[in-house]
PQR file of N, CA, C, O and H, with PARSE charges and radii, in Angstrom:
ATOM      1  N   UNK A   1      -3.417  15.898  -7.774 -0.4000 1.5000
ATOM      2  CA  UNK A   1      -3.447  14.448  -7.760 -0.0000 2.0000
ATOM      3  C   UNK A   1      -4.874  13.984  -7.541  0.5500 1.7000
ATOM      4  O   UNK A   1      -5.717  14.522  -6.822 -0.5500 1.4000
ATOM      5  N   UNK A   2      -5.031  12.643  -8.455 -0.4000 1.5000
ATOM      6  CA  UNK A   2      -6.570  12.329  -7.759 -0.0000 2.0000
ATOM      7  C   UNK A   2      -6.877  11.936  -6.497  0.5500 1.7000
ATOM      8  O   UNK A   2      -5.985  11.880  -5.651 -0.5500 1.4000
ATOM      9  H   UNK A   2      -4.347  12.206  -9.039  0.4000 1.0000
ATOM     10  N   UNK A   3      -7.824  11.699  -6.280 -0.4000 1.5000
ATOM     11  CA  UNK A   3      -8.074  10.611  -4.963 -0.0000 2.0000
ATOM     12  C   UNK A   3      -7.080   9.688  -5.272  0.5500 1.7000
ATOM     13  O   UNK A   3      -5.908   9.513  -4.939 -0.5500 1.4000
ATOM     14  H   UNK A   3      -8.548  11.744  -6.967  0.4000 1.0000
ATOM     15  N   UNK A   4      -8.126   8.985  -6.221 -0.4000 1.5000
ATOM     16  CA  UNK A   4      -6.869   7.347  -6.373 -0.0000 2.0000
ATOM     17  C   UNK A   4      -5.612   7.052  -5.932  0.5500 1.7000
ATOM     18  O   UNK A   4      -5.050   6.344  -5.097 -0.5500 1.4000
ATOM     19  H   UNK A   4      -9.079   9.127  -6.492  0.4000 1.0000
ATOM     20  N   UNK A   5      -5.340   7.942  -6.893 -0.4000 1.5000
ATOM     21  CA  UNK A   5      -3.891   8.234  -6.741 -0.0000 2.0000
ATOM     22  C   UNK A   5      -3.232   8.480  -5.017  0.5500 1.7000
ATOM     23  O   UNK A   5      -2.212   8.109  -4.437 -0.5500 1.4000
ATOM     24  H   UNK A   5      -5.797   8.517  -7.572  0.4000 1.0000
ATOM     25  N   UNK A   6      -4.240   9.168  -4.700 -0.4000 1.5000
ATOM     26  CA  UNK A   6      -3.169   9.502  -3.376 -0.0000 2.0000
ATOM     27  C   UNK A   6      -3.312   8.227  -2.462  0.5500 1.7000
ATOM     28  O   UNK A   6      -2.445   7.667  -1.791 -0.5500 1.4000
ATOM     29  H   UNK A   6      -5.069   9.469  -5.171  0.4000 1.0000
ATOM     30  N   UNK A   7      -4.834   7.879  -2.643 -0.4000 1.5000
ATOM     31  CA  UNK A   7      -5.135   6.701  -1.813 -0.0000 2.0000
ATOM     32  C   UNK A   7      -4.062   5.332  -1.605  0.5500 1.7000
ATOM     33  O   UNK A   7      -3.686   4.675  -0.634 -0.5500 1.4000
ATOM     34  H   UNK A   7      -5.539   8.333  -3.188  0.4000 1.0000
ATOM     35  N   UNK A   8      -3.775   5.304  -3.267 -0.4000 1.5000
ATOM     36  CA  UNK A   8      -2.705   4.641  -3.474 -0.0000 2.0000
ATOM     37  C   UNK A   8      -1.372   4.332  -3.008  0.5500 1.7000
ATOM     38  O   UNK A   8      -0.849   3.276  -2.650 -0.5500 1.4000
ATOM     39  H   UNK A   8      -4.081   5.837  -4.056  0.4000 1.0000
ATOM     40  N   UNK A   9      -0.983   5.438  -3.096 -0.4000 1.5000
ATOM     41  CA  UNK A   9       0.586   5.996  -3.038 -0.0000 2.0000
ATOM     42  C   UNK A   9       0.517   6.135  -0.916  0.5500 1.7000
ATOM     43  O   UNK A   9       1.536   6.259  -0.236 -0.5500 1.4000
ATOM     44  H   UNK A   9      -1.407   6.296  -3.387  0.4000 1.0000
ATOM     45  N   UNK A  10      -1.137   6.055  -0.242 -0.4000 1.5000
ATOM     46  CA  UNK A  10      -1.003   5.933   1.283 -0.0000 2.0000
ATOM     47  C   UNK A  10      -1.059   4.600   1.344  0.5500 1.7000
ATOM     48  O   UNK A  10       0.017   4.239   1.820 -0.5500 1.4000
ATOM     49  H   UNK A  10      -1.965   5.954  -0.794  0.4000 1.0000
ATOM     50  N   UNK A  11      -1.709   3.709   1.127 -0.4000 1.5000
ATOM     51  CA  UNK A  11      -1.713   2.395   0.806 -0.0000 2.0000
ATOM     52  C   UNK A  11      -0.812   1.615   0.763  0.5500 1.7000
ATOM     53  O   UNK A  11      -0.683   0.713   1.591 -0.5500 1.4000
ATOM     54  H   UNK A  11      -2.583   4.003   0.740  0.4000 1.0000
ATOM     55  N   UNK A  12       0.039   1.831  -0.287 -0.4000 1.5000
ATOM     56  CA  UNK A  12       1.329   1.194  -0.267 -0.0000 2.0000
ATOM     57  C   UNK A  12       2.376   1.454   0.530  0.5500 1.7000
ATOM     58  O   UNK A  12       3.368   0.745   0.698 -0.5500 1.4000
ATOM     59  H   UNK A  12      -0.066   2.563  -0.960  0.4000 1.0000
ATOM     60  N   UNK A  13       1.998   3.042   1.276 -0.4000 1.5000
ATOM     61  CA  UNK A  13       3.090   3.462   2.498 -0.0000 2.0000
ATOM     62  C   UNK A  13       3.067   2.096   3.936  0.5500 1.7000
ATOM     63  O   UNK A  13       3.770   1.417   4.683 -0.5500 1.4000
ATOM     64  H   UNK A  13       1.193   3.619   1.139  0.4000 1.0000
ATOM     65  N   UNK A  14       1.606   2.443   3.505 -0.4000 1.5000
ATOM     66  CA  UNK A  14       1.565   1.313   5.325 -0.0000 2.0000
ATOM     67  C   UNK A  14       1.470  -0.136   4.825  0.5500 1.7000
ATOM     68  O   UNK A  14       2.126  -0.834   5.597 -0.5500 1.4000
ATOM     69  H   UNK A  14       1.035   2.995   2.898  0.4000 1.0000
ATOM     70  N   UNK A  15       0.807  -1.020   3.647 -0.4000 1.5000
ATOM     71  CA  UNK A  15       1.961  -1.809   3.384 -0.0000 2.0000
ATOM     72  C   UNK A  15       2.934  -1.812   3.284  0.5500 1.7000
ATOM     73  O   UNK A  15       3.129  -3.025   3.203 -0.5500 1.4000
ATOM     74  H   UNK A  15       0.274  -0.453   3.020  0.4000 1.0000
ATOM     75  N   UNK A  16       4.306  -1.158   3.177 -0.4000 1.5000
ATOM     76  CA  UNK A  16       5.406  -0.940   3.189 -0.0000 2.0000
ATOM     77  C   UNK A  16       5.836  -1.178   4.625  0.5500 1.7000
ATOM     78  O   UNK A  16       6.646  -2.066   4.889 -0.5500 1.4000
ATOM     79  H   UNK A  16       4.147  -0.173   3.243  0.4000 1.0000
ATOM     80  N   UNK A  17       5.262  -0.333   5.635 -0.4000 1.5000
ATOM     81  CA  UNK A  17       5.763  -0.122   6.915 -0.0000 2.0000
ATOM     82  C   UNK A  17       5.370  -1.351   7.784  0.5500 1.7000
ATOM     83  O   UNK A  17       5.946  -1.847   8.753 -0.5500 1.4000
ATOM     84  H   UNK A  17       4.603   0.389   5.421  0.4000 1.0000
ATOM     85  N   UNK A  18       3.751  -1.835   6.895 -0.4000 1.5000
ATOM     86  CA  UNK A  18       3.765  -3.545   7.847 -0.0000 2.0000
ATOM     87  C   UNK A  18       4.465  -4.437   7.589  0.5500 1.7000
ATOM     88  O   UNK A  18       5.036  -5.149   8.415 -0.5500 1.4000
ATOM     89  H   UNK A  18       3.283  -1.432   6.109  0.4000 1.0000
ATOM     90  N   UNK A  19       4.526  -4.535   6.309 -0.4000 1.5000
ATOM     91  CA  UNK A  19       5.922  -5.534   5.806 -0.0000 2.0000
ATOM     92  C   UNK A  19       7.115  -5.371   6.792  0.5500 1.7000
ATOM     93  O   UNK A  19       7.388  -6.270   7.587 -0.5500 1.4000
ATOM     94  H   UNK A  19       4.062  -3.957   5.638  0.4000 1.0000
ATOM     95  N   UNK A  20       7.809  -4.228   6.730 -0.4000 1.5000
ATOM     96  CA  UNK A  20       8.931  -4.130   7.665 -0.0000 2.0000
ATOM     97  C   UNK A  20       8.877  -4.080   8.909  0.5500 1.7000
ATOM     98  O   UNK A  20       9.932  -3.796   9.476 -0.5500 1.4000
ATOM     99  H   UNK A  20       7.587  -3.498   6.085  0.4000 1.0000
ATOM    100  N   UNK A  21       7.682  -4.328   9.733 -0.4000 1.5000
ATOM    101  CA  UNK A  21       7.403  -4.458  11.077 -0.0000 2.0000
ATOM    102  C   UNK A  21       7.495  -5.922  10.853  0.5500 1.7000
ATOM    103  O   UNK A  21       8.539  -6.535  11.077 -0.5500 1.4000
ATOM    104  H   UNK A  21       6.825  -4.559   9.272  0.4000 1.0000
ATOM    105  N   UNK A  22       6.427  -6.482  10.418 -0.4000 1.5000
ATOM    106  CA  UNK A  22       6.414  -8.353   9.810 -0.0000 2.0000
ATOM    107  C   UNK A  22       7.680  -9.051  10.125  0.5500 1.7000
ATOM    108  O   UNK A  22       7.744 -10.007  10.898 -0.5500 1.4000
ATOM    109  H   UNK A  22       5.579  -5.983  10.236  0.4000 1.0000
ATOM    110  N   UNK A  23       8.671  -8.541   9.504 -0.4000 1.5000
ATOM    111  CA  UNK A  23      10.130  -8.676   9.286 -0.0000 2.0000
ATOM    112  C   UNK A  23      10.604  -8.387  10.718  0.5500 1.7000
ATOM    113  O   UNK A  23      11.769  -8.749  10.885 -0.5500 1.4000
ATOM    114  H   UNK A  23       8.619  -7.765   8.876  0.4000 1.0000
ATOM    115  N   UNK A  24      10.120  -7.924  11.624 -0.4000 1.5000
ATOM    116  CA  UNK A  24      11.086  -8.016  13.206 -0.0000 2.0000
ATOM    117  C   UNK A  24      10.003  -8.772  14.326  0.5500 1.7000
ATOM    118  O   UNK A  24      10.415  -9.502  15.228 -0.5500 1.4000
ATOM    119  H   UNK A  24       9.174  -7.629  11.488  0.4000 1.0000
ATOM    120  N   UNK A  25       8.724  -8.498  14.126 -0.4000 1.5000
ATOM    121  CA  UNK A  25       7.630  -9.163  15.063 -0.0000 2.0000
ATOM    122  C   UNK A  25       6.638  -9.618  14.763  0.5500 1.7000
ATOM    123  O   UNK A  25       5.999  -8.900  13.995 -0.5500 1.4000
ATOM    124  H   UNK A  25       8.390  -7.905  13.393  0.4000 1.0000
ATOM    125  N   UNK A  26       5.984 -10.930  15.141 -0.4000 1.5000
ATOM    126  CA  UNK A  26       5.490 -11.632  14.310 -0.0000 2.0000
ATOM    127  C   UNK A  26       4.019 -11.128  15.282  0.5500 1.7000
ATOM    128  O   UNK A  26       3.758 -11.026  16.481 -0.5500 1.4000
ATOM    129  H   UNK A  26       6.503 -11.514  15.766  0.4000 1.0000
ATOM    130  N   UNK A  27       3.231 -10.884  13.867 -0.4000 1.5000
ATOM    131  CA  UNK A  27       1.725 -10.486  14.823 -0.0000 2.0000
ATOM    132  C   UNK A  27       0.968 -11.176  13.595  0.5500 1.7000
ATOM    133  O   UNK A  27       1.303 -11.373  12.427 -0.5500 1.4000
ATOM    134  H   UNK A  27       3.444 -10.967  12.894  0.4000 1.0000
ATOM    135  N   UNK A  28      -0.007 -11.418  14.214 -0.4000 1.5000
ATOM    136  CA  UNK A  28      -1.808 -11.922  13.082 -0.0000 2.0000
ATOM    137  C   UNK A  28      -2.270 -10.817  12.139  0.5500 1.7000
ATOM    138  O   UNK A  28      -3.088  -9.933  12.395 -0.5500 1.4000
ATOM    139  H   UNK A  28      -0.280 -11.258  15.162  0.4000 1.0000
ATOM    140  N   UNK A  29      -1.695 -10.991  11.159 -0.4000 1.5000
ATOM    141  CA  UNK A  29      -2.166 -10.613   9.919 -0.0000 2.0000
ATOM    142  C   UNK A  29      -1.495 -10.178   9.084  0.5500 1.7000
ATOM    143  O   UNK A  29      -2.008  -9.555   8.154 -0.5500 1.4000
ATOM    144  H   UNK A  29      -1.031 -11.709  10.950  0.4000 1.0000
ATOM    145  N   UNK A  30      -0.181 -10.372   9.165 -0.4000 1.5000
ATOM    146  CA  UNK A  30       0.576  -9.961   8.452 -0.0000 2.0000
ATOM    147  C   UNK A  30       1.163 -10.042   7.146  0.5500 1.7000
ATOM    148  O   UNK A  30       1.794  -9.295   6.399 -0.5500 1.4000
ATOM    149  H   UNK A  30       0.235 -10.877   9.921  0.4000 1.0000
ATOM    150  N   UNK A  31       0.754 -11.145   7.140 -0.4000 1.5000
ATOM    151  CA  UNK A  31       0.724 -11.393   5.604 -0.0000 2.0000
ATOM    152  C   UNK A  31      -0.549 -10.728   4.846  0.5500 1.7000
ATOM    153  O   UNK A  31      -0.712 -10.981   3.652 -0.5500 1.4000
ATOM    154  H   UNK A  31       0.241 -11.752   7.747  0.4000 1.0000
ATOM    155  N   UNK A  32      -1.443  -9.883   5.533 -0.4000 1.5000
ATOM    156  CA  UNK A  32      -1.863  -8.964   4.311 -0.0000 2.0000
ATOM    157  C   UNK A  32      -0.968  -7.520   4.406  0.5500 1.7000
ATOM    158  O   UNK A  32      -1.558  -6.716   3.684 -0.5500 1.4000
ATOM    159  H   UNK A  32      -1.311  -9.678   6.502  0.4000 1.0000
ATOM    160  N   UNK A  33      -0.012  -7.007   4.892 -0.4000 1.5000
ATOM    161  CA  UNK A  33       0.894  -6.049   4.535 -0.0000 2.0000
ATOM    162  C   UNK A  33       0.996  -6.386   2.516  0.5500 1.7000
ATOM    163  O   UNK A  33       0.524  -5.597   1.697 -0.5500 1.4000
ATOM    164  H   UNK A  33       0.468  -7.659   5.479  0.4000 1.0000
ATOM    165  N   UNK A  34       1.610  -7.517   2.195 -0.4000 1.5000
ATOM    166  CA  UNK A  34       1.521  -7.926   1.000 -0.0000 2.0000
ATOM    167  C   UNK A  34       0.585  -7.503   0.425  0.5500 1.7000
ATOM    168  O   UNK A  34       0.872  -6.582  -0.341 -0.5500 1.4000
ATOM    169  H   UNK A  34       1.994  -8.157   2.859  0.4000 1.0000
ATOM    170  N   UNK A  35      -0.559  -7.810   0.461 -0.4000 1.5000
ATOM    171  CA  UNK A  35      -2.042  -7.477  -0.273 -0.0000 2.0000
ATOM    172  C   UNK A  35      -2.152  -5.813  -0.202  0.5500 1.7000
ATOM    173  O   UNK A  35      -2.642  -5.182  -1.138 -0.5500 1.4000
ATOM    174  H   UNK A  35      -0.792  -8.557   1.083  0.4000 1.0000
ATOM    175  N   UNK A  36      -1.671  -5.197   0.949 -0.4000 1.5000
ATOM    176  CA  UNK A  36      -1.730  -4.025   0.845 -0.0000 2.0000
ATOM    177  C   UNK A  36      -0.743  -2.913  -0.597  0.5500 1.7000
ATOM    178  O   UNK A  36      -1.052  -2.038  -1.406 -0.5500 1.4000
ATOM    179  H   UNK A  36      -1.273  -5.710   1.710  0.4000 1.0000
ATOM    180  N   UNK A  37       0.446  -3.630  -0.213 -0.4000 1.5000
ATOM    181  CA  UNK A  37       1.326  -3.646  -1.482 -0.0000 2.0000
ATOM    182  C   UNK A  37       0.954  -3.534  -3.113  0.5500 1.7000
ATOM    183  O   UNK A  37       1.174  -2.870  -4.126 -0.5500 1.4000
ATOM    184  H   UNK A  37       0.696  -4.341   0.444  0.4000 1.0000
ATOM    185  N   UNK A  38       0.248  -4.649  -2.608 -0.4000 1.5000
ATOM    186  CA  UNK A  38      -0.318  -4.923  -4.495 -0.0000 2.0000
ATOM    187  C   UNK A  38      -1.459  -3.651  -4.623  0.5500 1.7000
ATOM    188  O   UNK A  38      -1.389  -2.726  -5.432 -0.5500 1.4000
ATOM    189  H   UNK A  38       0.069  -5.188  -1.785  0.4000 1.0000
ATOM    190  N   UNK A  39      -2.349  -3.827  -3.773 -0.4000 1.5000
ATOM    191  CA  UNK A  39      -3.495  -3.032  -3.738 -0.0000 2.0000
ATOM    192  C   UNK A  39      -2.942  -1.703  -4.045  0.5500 1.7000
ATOM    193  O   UNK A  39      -3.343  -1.278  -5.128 -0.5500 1.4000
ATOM    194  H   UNK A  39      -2.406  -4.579  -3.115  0.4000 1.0000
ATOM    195  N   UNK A  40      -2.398  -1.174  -3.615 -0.4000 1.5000
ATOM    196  CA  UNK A  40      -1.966   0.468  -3.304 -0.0000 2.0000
ATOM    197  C   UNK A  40      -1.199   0.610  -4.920  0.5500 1.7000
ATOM    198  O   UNK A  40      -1.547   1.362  -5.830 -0.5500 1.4000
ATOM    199  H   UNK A  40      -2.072  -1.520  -2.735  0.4000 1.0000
ATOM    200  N   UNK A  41      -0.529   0.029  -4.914 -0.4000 1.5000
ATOM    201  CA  UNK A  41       0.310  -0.208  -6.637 -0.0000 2.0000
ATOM    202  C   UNK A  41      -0.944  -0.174  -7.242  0.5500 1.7000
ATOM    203  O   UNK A  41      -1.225   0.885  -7.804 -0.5500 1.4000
ATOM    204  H   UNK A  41      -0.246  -0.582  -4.175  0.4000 1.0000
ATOM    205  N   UNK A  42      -1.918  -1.238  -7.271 -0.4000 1.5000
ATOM    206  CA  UNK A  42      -2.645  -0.960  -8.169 -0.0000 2.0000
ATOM    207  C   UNK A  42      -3.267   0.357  -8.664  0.5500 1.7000
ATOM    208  O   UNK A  42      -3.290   0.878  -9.780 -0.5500 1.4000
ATOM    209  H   UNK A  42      -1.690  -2.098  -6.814  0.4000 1.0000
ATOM    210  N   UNK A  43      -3.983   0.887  -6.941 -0.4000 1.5000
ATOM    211  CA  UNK A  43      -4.732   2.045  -7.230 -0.0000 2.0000
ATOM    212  C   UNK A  43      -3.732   3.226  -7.082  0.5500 1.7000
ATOM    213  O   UNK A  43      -4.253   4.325  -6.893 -0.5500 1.4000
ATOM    214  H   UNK A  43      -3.964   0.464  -6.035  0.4000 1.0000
ATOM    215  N   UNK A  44      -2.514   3.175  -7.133 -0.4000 1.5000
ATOM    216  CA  UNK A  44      -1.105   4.499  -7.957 -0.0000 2.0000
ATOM    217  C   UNK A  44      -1.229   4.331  -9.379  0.5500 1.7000
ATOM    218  O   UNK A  44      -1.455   5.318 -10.080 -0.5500 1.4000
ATOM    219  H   UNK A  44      -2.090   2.282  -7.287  0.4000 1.0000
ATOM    220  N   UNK A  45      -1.081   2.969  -9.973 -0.4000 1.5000
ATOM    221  CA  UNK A  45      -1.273   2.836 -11.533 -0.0000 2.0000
ATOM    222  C   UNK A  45      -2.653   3.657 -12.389  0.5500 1.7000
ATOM    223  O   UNK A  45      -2.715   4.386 -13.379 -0.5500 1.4000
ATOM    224  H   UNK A  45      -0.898   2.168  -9.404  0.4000 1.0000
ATOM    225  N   UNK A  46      -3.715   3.070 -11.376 -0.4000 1.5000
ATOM    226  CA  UNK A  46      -4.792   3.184 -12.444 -0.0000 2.0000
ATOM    227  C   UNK A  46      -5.192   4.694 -11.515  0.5500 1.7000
ATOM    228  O   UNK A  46      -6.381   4.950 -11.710 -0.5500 1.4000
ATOM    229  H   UNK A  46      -3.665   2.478 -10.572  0.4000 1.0000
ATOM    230  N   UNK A  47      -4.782   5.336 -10.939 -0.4000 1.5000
ATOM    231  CA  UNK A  47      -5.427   6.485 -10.531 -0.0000 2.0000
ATOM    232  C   UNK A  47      -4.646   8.113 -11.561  0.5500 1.7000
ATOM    233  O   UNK A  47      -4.790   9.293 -11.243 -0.5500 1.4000
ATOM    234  H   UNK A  47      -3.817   5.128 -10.781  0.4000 1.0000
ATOM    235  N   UNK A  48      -4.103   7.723 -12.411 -0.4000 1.5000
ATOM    236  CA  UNK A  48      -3.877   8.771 -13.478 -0.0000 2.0000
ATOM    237  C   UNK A  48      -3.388   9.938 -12.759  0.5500 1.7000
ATOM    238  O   UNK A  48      -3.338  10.301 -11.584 -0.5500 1.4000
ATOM    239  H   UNK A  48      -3.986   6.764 -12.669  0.4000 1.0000
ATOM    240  N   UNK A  49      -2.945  10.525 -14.234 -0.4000 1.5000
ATOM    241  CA  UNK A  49      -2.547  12.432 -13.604 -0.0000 2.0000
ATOM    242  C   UNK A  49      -3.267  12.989 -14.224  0.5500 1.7000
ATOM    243  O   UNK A  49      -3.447  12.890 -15.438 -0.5500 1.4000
ATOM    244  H   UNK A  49      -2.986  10.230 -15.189  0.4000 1.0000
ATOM    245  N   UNK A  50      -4.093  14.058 -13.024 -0.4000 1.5000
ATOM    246  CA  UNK A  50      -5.077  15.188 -13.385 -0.0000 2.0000
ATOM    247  C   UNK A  50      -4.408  16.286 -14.022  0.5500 1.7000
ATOM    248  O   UNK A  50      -3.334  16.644 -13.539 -0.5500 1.4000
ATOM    249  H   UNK A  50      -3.947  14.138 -12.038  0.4000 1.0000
ATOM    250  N   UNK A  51      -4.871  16.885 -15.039 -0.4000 1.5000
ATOM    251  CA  UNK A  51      -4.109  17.950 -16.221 -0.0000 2.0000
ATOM    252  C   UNK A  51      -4.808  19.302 -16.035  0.5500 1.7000
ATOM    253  O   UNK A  51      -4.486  20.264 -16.732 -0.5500 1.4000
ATOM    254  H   UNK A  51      -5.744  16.594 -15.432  0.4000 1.0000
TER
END
């Protein structure tokens, strides 16, 4: 796997996991869990498979 790729696919883990923290306790900043989301998707998309 590339970097990207993995960077990605960690990225979107802990957006994932702030989102669902977000969702029971309300802390400052949470609304970038979201941004993390997109971000991490992005860099899973564009980080390719090494052959």
């Amino acid at each position: 796997m590339s970097r990207v790729r993995t960077a990605g696919i960690a990225v979107t883990a802990l957006g994932v996991v702030g989102y669902g923290l977000g969702t029971l306790v309300v802390y400052p900043g949470r609304a970038f869990s979201v941004t993390a989301v997109m971000v991490g998707i992005t860099l899973w998309a564009i980080g390719g498979d090494v052959r």
